[in-house]
Each structure stands twice: as C-alpha cells, then as structure tokens.
N, CA, C and O atoms as CSV, one atom per row, in Angstrom:
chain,resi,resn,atom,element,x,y,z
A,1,UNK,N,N,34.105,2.764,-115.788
A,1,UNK,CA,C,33.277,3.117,-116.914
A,1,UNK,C,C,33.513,4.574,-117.292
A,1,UNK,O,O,33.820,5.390,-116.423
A,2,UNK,N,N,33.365,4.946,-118.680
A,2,UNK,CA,C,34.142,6.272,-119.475
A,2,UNK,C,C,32.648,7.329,-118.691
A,2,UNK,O,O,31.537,6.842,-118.480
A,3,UNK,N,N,32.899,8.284,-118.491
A,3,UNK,CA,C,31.601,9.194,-118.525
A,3,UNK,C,C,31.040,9.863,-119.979
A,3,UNK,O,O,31.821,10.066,-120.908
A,4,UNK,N,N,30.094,10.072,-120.037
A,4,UNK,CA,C,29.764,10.121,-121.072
A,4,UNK,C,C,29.475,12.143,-121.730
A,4,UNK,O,O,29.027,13.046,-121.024
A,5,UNK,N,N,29.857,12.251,-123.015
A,5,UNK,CA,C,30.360,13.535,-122.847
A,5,UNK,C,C,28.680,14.211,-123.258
A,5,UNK,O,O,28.513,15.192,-123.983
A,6,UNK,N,N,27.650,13.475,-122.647
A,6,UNK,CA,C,26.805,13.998,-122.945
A,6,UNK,C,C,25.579,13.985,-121.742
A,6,UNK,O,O,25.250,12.815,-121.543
A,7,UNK,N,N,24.895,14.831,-120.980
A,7,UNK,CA,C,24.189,14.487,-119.792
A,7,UNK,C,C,22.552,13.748,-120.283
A,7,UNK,O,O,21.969,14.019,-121.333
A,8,UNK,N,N,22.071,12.803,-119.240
A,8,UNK,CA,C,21.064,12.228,-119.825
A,8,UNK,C,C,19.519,13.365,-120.222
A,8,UNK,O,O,18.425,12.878,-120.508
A,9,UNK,N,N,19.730,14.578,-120.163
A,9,UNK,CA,C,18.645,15.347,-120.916
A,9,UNK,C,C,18.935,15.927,-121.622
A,9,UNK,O,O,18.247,16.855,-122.048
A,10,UNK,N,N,20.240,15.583,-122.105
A,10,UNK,CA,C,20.833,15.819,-124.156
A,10,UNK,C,C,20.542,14.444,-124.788
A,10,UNK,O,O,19.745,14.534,-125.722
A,11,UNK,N,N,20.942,13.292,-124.548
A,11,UNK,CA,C,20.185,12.337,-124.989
A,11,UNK,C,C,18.823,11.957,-124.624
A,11,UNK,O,O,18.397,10.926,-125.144
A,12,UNK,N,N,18.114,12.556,-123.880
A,12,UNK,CA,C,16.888,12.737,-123.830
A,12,UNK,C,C,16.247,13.257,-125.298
A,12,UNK,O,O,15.289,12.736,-125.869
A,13,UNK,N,N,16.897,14.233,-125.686
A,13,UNK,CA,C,16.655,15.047,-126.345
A,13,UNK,C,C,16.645,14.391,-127.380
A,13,UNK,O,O,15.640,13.869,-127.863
A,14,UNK,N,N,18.292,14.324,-128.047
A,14,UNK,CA,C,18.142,13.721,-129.115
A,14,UNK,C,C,17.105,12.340,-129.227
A,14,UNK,O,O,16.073,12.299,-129.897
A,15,UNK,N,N,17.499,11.558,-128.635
A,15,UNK,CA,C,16.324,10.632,-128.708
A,15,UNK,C,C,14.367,10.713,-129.137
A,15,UNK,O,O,13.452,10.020,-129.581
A,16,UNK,N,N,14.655,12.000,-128.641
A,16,UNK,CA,C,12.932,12.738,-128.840
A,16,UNK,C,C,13.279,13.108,-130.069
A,16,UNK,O,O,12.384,12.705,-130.811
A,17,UNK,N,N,14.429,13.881,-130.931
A,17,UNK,CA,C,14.468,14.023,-132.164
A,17,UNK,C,C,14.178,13.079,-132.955
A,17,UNK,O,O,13.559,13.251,-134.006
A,18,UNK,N,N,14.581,12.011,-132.549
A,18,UNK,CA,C,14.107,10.630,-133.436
A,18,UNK,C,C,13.095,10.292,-133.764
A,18,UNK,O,O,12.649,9.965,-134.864
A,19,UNK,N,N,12.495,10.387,-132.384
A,19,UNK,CA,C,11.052,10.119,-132.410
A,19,UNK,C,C,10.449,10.842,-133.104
A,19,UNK,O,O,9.674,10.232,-133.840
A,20,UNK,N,N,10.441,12.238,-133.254
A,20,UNK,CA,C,9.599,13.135,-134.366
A,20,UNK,C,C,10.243,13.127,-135.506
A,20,UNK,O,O,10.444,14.120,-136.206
A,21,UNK,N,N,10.688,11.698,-135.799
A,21,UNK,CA,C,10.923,11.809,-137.465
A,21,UNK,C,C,12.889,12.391,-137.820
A,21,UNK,O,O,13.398,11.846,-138.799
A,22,UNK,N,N,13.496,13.079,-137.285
A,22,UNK,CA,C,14.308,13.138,-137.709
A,22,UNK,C,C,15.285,11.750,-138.018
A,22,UNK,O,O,15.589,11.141,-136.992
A,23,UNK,N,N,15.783,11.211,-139.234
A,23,UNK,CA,C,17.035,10.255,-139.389
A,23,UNK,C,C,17.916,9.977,-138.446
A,23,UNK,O,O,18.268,10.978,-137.821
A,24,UNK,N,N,18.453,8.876,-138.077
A,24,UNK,CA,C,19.732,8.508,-137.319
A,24,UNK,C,C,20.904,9.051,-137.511
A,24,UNK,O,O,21.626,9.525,-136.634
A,25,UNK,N,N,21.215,8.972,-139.153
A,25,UNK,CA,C,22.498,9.581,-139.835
A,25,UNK,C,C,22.366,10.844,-139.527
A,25,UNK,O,O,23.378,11.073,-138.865
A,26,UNK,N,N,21.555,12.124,-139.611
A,26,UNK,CA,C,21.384,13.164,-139.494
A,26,UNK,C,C,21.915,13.437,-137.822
A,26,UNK,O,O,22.804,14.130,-137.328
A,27,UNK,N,N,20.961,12.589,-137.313
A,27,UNK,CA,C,21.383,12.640,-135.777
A,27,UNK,C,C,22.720,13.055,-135.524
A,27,UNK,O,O,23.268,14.130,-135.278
A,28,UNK,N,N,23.132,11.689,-135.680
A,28,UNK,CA,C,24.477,11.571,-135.554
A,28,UNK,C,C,25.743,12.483,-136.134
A,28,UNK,O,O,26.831,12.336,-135.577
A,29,UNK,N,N,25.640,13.322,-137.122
A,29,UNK,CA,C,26.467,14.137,-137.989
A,29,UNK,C,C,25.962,14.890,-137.192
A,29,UNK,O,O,26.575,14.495,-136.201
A,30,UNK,N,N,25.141,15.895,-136.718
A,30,UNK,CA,C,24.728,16.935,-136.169
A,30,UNK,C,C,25.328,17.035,-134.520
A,30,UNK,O,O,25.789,18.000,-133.909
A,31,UNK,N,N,25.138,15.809,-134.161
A,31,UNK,CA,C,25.977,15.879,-132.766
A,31,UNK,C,C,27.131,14.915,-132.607
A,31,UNK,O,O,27.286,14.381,-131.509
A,32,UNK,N,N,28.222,14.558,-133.928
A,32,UNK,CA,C,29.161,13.939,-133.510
A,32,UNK,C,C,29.416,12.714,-132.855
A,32,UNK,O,O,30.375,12.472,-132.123
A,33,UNK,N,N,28.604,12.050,-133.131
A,33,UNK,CA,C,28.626,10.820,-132.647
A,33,UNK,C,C,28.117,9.486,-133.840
A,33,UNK,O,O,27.564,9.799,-134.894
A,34,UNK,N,N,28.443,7.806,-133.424
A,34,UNK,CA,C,28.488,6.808,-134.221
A,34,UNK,C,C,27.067,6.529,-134.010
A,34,UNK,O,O,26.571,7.016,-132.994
A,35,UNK,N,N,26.230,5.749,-134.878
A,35,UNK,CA,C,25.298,5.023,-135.162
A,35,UNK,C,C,25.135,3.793,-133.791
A,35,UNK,O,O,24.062,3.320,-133.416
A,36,UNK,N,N,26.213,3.536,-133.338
A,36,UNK,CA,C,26.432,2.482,-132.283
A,36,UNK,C,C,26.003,2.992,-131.412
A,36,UNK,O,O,25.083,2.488,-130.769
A,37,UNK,N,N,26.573,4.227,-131.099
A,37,UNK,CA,C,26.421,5.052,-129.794
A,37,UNK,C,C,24.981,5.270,-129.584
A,37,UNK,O,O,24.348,4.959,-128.575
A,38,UNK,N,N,24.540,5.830,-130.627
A,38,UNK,CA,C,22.588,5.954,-130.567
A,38,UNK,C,C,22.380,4.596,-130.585
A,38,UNK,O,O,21.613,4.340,-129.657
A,39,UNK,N,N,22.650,3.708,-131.115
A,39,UNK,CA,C,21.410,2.391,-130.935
A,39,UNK,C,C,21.962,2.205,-129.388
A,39,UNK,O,O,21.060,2.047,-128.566
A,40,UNK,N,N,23.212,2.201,-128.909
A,40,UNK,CA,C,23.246,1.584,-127.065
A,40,UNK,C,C,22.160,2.905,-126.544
A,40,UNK,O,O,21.074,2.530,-126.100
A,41,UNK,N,N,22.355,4.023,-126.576
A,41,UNK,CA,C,22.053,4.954,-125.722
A,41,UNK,C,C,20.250,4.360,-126.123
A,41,UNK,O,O,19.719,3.835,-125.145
A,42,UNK,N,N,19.554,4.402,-127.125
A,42,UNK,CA,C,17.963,3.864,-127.227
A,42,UNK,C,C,18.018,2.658,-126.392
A,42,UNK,O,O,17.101,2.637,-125.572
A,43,UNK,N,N,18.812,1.642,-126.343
A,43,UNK,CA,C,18.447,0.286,-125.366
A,43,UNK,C,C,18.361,0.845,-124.328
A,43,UNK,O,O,17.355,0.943,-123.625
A,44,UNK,N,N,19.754,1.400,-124.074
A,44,UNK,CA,C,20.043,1.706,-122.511
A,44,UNK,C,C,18.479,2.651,-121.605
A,44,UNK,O,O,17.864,2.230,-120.625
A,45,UNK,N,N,18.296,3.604,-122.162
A,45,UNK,CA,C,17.260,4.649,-121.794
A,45,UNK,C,C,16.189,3.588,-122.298
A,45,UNK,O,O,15.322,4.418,-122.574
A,46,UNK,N,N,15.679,2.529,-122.582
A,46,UNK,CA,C,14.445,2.084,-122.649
A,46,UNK,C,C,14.653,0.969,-121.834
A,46,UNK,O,O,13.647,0.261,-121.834
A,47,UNK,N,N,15.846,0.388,-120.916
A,47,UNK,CA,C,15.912,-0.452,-119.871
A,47,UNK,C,C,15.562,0.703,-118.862
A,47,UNK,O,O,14.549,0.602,-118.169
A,48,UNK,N,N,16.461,1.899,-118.764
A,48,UNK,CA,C,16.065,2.496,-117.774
A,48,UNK,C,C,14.623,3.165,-117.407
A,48,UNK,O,O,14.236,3.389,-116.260
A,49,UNK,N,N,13.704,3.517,-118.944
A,49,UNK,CA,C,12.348,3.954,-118.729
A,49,UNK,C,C,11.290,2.445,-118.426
A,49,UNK,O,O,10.082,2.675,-118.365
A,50,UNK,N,N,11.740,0.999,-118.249
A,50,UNK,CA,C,11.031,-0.209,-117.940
A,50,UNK,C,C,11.347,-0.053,-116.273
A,50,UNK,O,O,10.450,-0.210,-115.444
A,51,UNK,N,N,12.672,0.259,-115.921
A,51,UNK,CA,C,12.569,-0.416,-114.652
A,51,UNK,C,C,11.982,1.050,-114.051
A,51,UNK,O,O,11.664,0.980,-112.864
A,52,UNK,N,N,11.786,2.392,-114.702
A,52,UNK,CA,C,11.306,3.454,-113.556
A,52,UNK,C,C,9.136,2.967,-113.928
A,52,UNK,O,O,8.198,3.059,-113.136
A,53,UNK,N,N,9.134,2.566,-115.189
A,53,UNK,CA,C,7.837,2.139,-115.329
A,53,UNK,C,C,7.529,1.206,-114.144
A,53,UNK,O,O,6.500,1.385,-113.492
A,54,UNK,N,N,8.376,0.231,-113.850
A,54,UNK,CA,C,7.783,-0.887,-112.710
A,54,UNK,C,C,7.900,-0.292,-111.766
A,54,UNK,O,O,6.928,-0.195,-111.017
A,55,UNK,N,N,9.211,0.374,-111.419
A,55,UNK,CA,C,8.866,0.983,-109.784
A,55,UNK,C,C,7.882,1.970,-109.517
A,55,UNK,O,O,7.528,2.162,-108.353
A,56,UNK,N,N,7.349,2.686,-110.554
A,56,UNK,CA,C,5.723,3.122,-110.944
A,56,UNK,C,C,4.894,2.845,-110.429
A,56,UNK,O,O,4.185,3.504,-109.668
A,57,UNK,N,N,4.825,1.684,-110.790
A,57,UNK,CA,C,3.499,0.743,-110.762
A,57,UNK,C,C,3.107,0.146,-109.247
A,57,UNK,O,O,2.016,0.119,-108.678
A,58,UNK,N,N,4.496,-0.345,-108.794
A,58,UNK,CA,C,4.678,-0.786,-107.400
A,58,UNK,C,C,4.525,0.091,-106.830
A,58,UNK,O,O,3.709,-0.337,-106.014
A,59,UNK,N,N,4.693,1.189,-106.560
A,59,UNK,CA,C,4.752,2.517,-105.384
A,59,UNK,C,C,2.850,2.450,-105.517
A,59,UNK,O,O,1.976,2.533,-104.654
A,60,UNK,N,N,2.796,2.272,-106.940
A,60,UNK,CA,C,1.082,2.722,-107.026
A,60,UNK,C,C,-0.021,1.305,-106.469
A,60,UNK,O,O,-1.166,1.265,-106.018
A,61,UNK,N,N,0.878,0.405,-106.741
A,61,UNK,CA,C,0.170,-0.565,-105.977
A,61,UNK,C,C,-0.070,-0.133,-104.807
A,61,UNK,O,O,-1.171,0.109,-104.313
A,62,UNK,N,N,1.498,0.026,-104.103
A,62,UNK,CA,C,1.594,-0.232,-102.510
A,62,UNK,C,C,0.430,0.993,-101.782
A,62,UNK,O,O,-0.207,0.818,-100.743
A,63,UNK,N,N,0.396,2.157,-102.617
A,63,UNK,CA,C,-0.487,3.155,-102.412
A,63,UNK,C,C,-2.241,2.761,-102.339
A,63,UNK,O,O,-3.075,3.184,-101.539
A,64,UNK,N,N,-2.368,2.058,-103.179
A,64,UNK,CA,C,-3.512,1.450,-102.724
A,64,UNK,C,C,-3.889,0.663,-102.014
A,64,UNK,O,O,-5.009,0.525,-101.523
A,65,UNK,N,N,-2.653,-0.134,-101.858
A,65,UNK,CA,C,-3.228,-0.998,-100.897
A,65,UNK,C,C,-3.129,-0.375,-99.436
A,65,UNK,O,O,-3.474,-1.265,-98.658
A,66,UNK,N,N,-2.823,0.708,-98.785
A,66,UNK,CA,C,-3.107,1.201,-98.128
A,66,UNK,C,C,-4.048,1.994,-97.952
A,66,UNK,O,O,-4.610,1.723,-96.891
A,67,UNK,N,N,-4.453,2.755,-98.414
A,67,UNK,CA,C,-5.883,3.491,-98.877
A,67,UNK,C,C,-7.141,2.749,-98.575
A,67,UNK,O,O,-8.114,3.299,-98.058
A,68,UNK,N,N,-7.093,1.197,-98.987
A,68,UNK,CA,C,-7.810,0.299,-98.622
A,68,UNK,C,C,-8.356,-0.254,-97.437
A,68,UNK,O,O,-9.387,-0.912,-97.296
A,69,UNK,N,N,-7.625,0.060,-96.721
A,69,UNK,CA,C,-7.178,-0.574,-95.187
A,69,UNK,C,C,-7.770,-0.060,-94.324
A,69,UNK,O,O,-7.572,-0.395,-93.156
C-alpha cells in the first residue's frame, strides 16, 4: 500500500475544514489533491472514528463492570 503524502492530523484537519463550511473543490485546489481522495479519506477516518467509538465504549463497559464487584 502507497503511503500517503499526508499524516493523519493534516487530514484531520482538512476534514475539520469541511466541517466548518469550507467547499470540497476549494479543499482540494488548496491542498492538491482529487475529489476521490477526500471522499475515501471521509469514509476511511469515519470507519476508523466507529471502531475507536466501540473500543470506547467496551473499555467503559469493562470499567464498570468492575467497579461493581
């Protein structure tokens, strides 16, 4: 797999640009990159913010259920 010429708290970033409203096209002209590339990199980082959400949740389970005990 290619590495990617960008570390995940630059697409952090941009991605947060999105979110406050800035355009895709803009995005993308501003940092050189395709429309493709941002829609994988939004899936990708919202598979990866589901599975750190569940292992979340589980650590916080398992935490209580010890506490309980």
């Amino acid at each position: 797999m290619r590495k990617s010429r960008y570390t995940d708290s630059q697409i952090l970033a941009i991605l947060k640009q999105n979110e406050n409203g800035v355009p895709v096209p803009e995005l993308c002209r501003e940092h050189g990159m395709s429309s493709d590339q941002f829609g994988g990199w939004n899936a990708s980082m919202m598979k990866r913010l589901k599975g750190l959400e569940d292992d979340n949740k589980r650590i916080k389970l398992k935490a209580v259920g010890r506490t309980l005990h």
